[in-house]
C-alpha positions in Angstrom: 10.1 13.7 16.3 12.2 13.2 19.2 9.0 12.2 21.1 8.2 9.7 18.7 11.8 8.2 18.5 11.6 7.7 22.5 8.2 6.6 22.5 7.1 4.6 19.3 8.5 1.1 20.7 7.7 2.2 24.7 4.0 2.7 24.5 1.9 0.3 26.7 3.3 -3.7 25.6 0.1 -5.0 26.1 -2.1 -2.3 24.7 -0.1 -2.6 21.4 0.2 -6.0 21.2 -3.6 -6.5 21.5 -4.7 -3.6 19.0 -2.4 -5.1 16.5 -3.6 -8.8 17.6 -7.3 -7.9 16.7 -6.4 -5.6 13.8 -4.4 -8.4 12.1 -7.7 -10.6 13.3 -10.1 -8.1 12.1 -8.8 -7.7 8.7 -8.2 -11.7 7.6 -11.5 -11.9 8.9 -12.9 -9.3 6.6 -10.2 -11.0 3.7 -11.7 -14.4 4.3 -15.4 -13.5 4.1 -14.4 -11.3 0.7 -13.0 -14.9 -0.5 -15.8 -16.4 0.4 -18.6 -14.3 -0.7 -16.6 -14.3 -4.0 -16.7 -18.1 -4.2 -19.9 -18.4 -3.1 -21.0 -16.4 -6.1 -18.7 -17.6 -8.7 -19.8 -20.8 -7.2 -23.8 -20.0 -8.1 -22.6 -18.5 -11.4 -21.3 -21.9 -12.3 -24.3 -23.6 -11.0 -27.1 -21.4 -13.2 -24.6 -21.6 -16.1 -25.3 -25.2 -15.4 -28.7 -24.9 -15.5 -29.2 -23.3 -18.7 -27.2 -25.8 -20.2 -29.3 -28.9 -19.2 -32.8 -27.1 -20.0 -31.5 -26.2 -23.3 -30.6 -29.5 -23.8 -34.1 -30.5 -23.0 -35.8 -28.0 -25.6 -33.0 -28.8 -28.4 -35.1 -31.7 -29.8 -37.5 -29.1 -30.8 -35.9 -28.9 -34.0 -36.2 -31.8 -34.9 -39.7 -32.4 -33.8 -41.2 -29.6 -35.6 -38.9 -30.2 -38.9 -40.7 -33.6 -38.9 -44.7 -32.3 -38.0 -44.1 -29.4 -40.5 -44.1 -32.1 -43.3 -47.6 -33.1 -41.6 -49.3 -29.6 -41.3 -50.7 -29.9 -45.4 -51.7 -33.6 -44.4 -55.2 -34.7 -42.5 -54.8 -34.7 -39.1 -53.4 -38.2 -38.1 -53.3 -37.8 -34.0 -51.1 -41.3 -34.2 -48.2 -39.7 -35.7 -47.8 -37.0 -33.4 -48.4 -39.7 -30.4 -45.3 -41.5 -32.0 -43.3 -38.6 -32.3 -44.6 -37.6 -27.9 -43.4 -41.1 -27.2 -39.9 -40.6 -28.9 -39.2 -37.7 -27.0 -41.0 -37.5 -23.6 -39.6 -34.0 -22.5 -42.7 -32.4 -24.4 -45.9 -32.7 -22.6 -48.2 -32.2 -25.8 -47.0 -31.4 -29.7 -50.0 -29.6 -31.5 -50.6 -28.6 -35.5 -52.0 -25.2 -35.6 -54.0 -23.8 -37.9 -55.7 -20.3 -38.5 -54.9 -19.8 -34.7 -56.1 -23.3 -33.9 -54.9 -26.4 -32.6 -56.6 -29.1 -35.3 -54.4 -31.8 -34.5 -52.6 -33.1 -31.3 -51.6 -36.1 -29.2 -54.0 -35.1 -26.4 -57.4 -34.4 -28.3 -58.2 -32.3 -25.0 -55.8 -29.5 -26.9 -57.7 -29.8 -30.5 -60.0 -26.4 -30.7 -59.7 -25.9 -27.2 -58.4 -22.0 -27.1 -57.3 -19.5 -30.1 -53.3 -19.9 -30.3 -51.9 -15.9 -31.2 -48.3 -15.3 -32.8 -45.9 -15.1 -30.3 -41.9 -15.1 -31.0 -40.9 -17.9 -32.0 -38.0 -20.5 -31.2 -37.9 -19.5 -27.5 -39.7 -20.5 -24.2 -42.7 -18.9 -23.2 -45.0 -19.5 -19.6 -48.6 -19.5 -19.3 -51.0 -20.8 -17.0 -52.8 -24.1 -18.0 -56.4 -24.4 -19.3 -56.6 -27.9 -20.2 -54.6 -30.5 -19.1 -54.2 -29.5 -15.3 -56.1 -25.9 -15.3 -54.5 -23.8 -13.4 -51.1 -25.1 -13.2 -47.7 -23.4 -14.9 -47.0 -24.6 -18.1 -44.0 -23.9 -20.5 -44.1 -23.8 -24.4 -42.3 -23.5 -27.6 -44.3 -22.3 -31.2 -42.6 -22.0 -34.6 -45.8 -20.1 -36.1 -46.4 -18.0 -39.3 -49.8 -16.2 -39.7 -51.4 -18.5 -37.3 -50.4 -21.9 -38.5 -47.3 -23.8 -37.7 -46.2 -26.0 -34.8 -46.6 -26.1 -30.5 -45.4 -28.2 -28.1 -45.2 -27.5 -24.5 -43.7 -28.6 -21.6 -44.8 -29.3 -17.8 -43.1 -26.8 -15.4 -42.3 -29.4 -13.2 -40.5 -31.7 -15.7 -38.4 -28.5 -16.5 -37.4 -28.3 -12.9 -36.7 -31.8 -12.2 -33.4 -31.4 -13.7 -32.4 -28.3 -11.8 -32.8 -30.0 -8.3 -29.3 -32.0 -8.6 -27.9 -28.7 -10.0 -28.6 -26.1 -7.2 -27.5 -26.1 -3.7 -29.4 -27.1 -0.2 -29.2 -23.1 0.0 -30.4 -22.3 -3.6 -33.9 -21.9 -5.0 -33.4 -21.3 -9.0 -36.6 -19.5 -10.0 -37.5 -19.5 -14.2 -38.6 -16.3 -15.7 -39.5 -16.0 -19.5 -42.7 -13.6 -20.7 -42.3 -10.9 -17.3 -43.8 -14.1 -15.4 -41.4 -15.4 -13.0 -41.9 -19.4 -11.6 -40.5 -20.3 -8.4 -39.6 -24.2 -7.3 -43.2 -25.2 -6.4 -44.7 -23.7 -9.7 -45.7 -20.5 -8.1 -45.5 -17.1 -9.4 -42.3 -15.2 -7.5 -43.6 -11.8 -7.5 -40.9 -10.4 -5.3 -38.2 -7.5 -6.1 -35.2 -8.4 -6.6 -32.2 -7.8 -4.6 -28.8 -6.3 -4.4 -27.8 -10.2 -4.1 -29.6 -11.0 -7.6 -27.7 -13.2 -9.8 -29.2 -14.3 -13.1 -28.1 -15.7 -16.2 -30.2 -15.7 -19.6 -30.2 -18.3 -22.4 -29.1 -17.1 -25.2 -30.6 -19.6 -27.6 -34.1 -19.7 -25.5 -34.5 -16.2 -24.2 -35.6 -17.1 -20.7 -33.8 -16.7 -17.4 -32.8 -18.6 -14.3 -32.4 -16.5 -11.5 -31.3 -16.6 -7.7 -31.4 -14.2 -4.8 -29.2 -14.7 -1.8 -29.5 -14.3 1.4 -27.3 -13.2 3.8 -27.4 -16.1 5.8 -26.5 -18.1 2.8 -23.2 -16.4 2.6 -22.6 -17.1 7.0 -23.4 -20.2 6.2 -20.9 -20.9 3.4 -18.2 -19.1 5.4 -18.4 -21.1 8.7 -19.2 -24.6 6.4 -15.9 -23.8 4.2 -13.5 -21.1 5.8 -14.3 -21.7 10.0 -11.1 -23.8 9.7 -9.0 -21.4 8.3 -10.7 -18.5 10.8 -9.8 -20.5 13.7 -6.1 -20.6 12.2 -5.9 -16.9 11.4 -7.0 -16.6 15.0 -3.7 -18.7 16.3 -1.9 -16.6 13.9 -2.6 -13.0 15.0 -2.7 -14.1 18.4 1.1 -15.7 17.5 2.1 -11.9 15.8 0.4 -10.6 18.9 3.1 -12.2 21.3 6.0 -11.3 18.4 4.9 -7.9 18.5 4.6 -7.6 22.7 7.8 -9.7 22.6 9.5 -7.1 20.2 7.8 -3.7 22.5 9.3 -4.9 25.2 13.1 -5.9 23.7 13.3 -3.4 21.7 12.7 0.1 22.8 14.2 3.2 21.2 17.2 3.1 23.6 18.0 -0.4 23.4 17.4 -0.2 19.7 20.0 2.7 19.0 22.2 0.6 21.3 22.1 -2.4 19.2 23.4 -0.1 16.3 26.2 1.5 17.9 27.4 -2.9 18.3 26.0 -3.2 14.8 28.5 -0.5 13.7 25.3 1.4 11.5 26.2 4.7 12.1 28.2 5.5 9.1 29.6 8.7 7.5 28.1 10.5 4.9 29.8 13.6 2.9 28.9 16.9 2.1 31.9 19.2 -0.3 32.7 22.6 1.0 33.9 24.8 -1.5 35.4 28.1 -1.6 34.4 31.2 -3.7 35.8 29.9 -6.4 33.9 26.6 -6.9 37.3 24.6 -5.6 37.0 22.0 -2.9 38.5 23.0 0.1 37.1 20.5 2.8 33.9 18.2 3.5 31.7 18.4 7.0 31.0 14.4 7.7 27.3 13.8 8.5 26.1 10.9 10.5 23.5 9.1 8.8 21.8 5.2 10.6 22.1 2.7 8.0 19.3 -0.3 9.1 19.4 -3.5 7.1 15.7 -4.0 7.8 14.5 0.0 7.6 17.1 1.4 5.4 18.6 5.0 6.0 17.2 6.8 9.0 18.3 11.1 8.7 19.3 12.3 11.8 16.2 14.2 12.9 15.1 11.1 13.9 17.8 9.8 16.3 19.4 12.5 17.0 17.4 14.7 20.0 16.9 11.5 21.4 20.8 10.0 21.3 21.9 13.8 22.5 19.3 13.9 25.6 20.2 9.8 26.2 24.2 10.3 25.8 24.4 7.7 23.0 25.7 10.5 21.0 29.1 10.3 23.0 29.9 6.5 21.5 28.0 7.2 18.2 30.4 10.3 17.6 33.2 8.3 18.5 32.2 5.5 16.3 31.8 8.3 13.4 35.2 9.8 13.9 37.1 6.4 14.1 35.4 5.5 10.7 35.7 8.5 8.6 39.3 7.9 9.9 39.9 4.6 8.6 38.4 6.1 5.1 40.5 8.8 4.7 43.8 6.9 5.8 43.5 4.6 2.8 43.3 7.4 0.5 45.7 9.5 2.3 48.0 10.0 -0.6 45.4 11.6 -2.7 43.9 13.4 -0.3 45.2 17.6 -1.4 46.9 19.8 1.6 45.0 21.9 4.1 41.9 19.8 3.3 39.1 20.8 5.9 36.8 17.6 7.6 34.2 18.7 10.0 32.2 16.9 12.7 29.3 17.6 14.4 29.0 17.8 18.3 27.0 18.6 21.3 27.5 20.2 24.7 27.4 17.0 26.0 30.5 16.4 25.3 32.6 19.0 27.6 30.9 16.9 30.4 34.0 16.6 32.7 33.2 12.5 31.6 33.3 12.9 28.0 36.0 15.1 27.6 39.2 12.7 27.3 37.0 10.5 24.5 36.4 13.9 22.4 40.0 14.8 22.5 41.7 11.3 22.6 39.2 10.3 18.6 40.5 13.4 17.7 44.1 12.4 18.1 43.0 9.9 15.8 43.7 13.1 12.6 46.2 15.1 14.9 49.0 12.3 15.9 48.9 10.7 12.2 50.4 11.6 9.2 47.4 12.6 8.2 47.6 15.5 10.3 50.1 17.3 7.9 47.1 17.1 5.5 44.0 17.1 6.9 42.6 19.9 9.1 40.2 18.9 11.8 36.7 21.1 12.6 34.5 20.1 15.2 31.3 21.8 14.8 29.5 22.5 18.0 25.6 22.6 18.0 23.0 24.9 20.3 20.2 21.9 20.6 21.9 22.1 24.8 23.6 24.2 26.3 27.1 24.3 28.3 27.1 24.1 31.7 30.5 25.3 32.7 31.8 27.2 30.1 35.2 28.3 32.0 35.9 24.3 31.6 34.9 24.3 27.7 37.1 26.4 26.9 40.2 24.5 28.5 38.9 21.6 26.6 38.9 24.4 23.5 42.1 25.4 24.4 43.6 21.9 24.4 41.6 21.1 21.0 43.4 24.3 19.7 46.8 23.2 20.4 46.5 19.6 18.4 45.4 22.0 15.5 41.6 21.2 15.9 39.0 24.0 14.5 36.4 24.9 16.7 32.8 26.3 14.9 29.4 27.2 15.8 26.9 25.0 14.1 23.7 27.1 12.6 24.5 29.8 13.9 21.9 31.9 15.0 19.3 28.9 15.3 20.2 28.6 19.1 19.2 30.3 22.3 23.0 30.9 23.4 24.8 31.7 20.2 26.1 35.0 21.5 27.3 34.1 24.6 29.3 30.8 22.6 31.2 33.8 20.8 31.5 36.1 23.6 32.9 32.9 25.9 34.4 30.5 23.9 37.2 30.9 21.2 35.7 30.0 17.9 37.4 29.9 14.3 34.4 29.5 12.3 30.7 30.4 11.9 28.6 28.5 10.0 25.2 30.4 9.0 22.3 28.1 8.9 20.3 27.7 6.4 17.3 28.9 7.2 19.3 32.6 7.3 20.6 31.9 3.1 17.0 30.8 2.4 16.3 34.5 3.2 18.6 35.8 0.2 16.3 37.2 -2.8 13.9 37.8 -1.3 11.3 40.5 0.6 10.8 39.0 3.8 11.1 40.4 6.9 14.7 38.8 8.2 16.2 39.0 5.0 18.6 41.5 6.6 20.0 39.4 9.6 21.8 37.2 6.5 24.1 40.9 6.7 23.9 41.4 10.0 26.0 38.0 10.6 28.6 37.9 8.3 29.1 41.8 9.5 29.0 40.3 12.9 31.5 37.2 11.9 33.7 39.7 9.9 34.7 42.5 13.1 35.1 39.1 14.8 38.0 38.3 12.6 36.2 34.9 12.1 35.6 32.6 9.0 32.3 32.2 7.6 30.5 28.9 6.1 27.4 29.5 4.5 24.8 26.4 5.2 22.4 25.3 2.5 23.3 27.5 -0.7 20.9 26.4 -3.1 21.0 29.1 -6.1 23.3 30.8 -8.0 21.7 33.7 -6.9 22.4 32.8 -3.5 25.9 31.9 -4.2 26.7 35.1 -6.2 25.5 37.2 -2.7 27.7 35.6 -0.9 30.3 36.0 -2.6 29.8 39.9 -2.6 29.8 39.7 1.0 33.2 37.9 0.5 31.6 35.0 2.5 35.0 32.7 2.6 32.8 29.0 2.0 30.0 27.6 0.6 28.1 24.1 1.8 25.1 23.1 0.2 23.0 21.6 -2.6 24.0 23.5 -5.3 27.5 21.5 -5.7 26.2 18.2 -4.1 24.0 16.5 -1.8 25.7 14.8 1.4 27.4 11.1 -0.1 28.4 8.3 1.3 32.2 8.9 2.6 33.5 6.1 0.1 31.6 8.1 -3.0 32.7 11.2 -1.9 36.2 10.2 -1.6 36.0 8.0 -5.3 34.3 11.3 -6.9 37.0 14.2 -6.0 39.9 12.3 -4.9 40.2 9.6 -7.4 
């Protein structure tokens, strides 16, 4: 993690601002052509919707037509009557009577006799191929026949597709399938398989279907005819995000970034109760927590490492004492006696140069009023290790003497924690919590939980048990006569203001 925190805003500017210029690119691309594959289909759904609707318009005078030859099919064959009737509605190319599988009477005498007419379903368009009036070319028809006799009028195919060609695009050929035979724009048969790229629509009132198969070209071509402008602005766009982004690699590295929020004041102090065997608040350790108006709440695992191998942890720890101090100053009345506030810090700072700002924020609790309250702990981590530990303790020794607590923080989690006892005078150990997780259970360093607060007790110093969970847990401890308890099983670490509204209010 520390890696990443000191190297996720320092890779290569250029390398990230291109692979996030061309992903942005890459993807609005692929969004674009989704749009407009989707319109271009909705687009030919409309247009063969279309298309159904204007031929059935053309084959809805068939009702009327055949209500008015039925009243002629018990009457001799008058072929004037059904020329009247062809010239009222031109759409039909011949109307024929039909009887015993006959045509006996029609406008074109051509028809009369010509073929046997079989029982097909009735009311809806069937295709044939011509034998009369233009053999061999496509023709359409329509029959409203009982046991051979009855009424037939068909159509020419290329009347039919006159109306479609103000209806499909320059891209689109509509083909006409009814009876298995499908009829391309020319009046062919279209024996071809259809596609993945298919679309067809049915008429319900008719039964036969207009169909289209799209190419893929069809759909590059819709996308550079309708979307190229908004490609080309996409383009500008990622390549505008690209600069923001380089812009942003290069201002804002992890460094400069934790920097900011030091000025920003967004390291604020959060609260976690430490209580004493008996379940009765004795003191808090404050935890410092990155409040971000843009990310939220970063833990400190992630700035951490990287602010204690920098040195930002020197002003950040400063900024968290002076704050936690303003807090408990305005409650200061309510705060009880003895009451125990712990902060976290690092080897870094008994540097000879950090020294006087560790000791003059802690005058901050020790030359107040607050001082005949509050006890100060500063809990001292292992993540590095102290250089000069003759000089530590002088700065321990000095700490000491303006009532300051001294503890080692997770103890036994470090590579020096022994010599920190055997060189330094400590008040406290705090047992991390990897050791309490041990409690309960078989594992092989379930026995090092005694071995420390043995250790901690022939060393005449105070134990604080890290991370107590259970009441399991809890009720160990307390047979070891462990003297606190810090952890989840009272509360999770607060924000200072909540913790102080929840116990001291």
């Amino acid at each position: 993690m520390k890696k990443h925190m000191k190297t996720n805003l320092a890779y290569n500017p250029w390398f990230y601002s291109i692979s996030s210029t061309l992903l942005i690119f890459v993807l609005g691309v692929l969004i674009i052509t989704a749009q407009s594959i989707h319109s271009y289909d909705e687009n030919l759904i409309q247009r063969l919707n279309l298309a159904i609707n204007v031929i059935d318009r053309k084959l809805n005078d068939k009702k009327v037509v055949f209500s008015d030859i039925h009243e002629l099919l018990d009457q001799p064959c008058e072929r004037q009557n059904l020329v009247d009737i062809k010239m009222l509605y031109n759409q039909f190319q011949t109307i024929n009577i039909v009887k015993d599988h006959h045509v006996t009477c029609s406008n074109n005498p051509r028809m009369v006799n010509h073929s046997p007419v079989y029982d097909v379903s009735n009311g809806i368009l069937h295709i044939t191929i011509s034998k009369v009036i233009h053999p061999g070319d496509i023709v359409f028809y329509i029959n409203d026949l009982y046991k051979g006799s009855g009424v037939l009028a068909t159509f020419s195919a290329q009347d039919i597709y006159s109306s479609l060609e103000y209806i499909s695009d320059k891209h689109q050929h509509f083909r006409i399938k009814a009876d298995n035979i499908e009829i391309d724009k020319n009046g062919q048969v279209y024996d071809k398989k259809d596609t993945k790229n298919t679309h067809e629509i049915r008429s319900k009132e008719y039964g036969y279907t207009i169909k289209e198969t799209t190419k893929y070209n069809y759909y590059l071509n819709n996308l550079l005819e309708h979307y190229l402008g908004i490609i080309i602005f996409f383009a500008l766009i990622s390549v505008a995000i690209g600069k923001y982004i380089h812009s942003s690699a290069v201002k804002n590295s992890s460094l400069s970034f934790m920097k900011n929020a030091i000025k920003k004041n967004e390291f604020v102090p959060f609260a976690q109760p430490i209580m004493d065997t008996s379940g009765n608040l004795t003191g808090c350790e404050i935890l410092m927590r990155w409040k971000n108006k843009h990310i939220g709440f970063i833990y400190p695992d992630q700035f951490i490492p990287l602010a204690e191998e920098s040195g930002l942890i020197i002003p950040m720890t400063k900024q968290l004492l002076s704050s936690s101090y303003d807090v408990f100053k305005s409650c200061e009345e309510t705060i009880p006696n003895g009451f125990h506030i712990g902060f976290n810090i690092s080897a870094q700072h008994f540097d000879p140069k950090n020294q006087n700002d560790l000791i003059e924020s802690c005058k901050l609790f020790s030359e107040d009023s607050l001082a005949g309250k509050v006890h100060l702990t500063l809990e001292l981590t292992e993540r590095n290790s102290i250089e000069n530990y003759d000089d530590t303790q002088l700065v321990f020794d000095a700490l000491h003497k303006m009532n300051v607590k001294m503890a080692v923080d997770d103890f036994g989690t470090g590579h020096s924690t022994l010599t920190y006892i055997q060189k330094l005078s400590f008040d406290f150990i705090k047992i991390d919590k990897s050791f309490i997780d041990f409690i309960g259970t078989d594992a092989i360093s379930a026995p090092l939980v005694d071995n420390i607060i043995d250790l901690s007790q022939r060393l005449n110093l105070s134990i604080v048990a890290e991370g107590v969970e259970t009441q399991e847990q809890l009720d160990y401890l307390k047979s070891k006569n462990v003297d606190l308890i810090q952890g989840y099983y009272y509360s999770r670490p607060i924000p200072l203001e909540e913790f102080i509204e929840k116990y001291f209010s």
